[in-house]
C-alpha positions as CSV (number, residue, x, y, z in Angstrom):
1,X,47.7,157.4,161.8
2,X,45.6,154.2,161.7
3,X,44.0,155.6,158.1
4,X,47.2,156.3,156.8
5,X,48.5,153.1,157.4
6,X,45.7,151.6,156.1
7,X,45.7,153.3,152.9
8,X,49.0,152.4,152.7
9,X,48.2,148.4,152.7
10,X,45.4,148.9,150.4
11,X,47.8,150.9,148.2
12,X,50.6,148.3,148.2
13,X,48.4,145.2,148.2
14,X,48.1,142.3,145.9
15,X,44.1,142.4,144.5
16,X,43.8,139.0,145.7
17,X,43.3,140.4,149.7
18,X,41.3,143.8,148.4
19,X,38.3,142.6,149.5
20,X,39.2,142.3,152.9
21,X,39.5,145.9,152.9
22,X,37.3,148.8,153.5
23,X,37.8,150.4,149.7
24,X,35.4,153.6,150.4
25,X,37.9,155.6,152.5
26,X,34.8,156.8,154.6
27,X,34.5,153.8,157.8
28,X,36.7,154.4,160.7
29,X,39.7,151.5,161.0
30,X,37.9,148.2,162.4
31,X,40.0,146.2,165.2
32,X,39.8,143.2,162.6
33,X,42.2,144.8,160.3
34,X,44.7,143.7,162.5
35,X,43.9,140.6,161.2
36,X,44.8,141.2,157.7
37,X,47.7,143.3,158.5
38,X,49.5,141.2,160.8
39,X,48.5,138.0,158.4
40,X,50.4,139.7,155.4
41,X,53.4,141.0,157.7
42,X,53.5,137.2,158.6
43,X,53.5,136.1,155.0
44,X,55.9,138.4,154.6
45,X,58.3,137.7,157.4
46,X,58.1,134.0,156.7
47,X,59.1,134.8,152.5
48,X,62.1,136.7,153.9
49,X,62.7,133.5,156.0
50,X,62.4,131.1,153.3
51,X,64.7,133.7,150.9
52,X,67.4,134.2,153.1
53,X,67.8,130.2,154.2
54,X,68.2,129.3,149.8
55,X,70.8,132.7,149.9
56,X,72.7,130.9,152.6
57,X,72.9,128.0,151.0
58,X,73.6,129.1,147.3
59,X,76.3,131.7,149.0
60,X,77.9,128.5,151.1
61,X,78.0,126.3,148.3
62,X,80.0,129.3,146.1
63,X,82.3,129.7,149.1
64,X,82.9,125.5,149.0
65,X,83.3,125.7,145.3
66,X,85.8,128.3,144.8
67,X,87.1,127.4,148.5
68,X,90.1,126.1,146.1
69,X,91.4,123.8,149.2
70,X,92.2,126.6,151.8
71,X,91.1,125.1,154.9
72,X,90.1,128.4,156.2
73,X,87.8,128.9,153.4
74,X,86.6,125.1,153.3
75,X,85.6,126.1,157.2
76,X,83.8,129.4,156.3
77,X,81.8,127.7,153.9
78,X,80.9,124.7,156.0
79,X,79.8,127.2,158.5
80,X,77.7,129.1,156.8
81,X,76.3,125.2,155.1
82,X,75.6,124.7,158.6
83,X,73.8,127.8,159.8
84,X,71.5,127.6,156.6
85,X,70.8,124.2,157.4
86,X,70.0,124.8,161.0
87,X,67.7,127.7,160.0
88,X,65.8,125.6,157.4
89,X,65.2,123.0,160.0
90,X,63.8,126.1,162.5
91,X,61.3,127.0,159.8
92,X,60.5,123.2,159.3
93,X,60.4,122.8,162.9
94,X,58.4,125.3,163.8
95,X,55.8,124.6,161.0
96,X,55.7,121.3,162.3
97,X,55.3,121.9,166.2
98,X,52.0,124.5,165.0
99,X,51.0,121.9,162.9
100,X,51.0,119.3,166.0
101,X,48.8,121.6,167.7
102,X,46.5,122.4,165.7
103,X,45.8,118.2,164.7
104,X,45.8,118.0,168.5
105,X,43.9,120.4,169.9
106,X,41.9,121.8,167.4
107,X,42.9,125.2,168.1
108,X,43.9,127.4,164.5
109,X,47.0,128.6,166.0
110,X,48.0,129.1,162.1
111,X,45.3,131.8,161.6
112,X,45.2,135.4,163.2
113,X,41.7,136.1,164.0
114,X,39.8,138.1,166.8
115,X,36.7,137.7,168.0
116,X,34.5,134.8,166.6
């Protein structure tokens, strides 16, 4: 299962991260593939993030547009204003708090390694 899975990264992988990858087929999965896996699931997660907090607010600001003065619509579309601009201060917030401890402690809490 693990050799499927990683064939299937390698397969679907950008040729920047190839050489973080076993290419022969042959070596058994090493425990720091996690590393690269759960990096570009993270990267990924994180793009979907980003995406759906600009959808929010290009959908909102259609909704306020062509709200035409209903006050129900006006409130929709202030809602969903608000929810996109709550979840783009999460992502900064977040960012910022690992950030903090990283300048404070040292620690790389922004990079996924094990071992050394």
């Amino acid at each position: 299962m693990v050799k499927l899975l990683h064939r299937c990264v390698v397969r679907f992988s950008s040729s920047v991260y190839a050489a973080e990858w076993s290419t022969t087929g042959d070596e058994p999965a090493q425990l720091t593939d996690l590393e690269v896996i759960f990096t570009r699931i993270l990267n990924v997660v994180t793009g979907f993030a980003v995406l759906a907090v600009f959808v929010m607010l290009v959908i909102g600001g259609f909704k306020y547009i062509t709200s035409g003065g209903d006050p129900k619509a006006t409130e929709s579309a202030q809602k969903t204003l608000t929810y996109a601009i709550f979840g783009l201060a999460a992502l900064v917030g977040i960012w910022l708090i690992l950030r903090f401890i990283e300048v404070f402690t040292g620690v790389h809490v922004t990079q996924f390694k094990i071992g050394g």
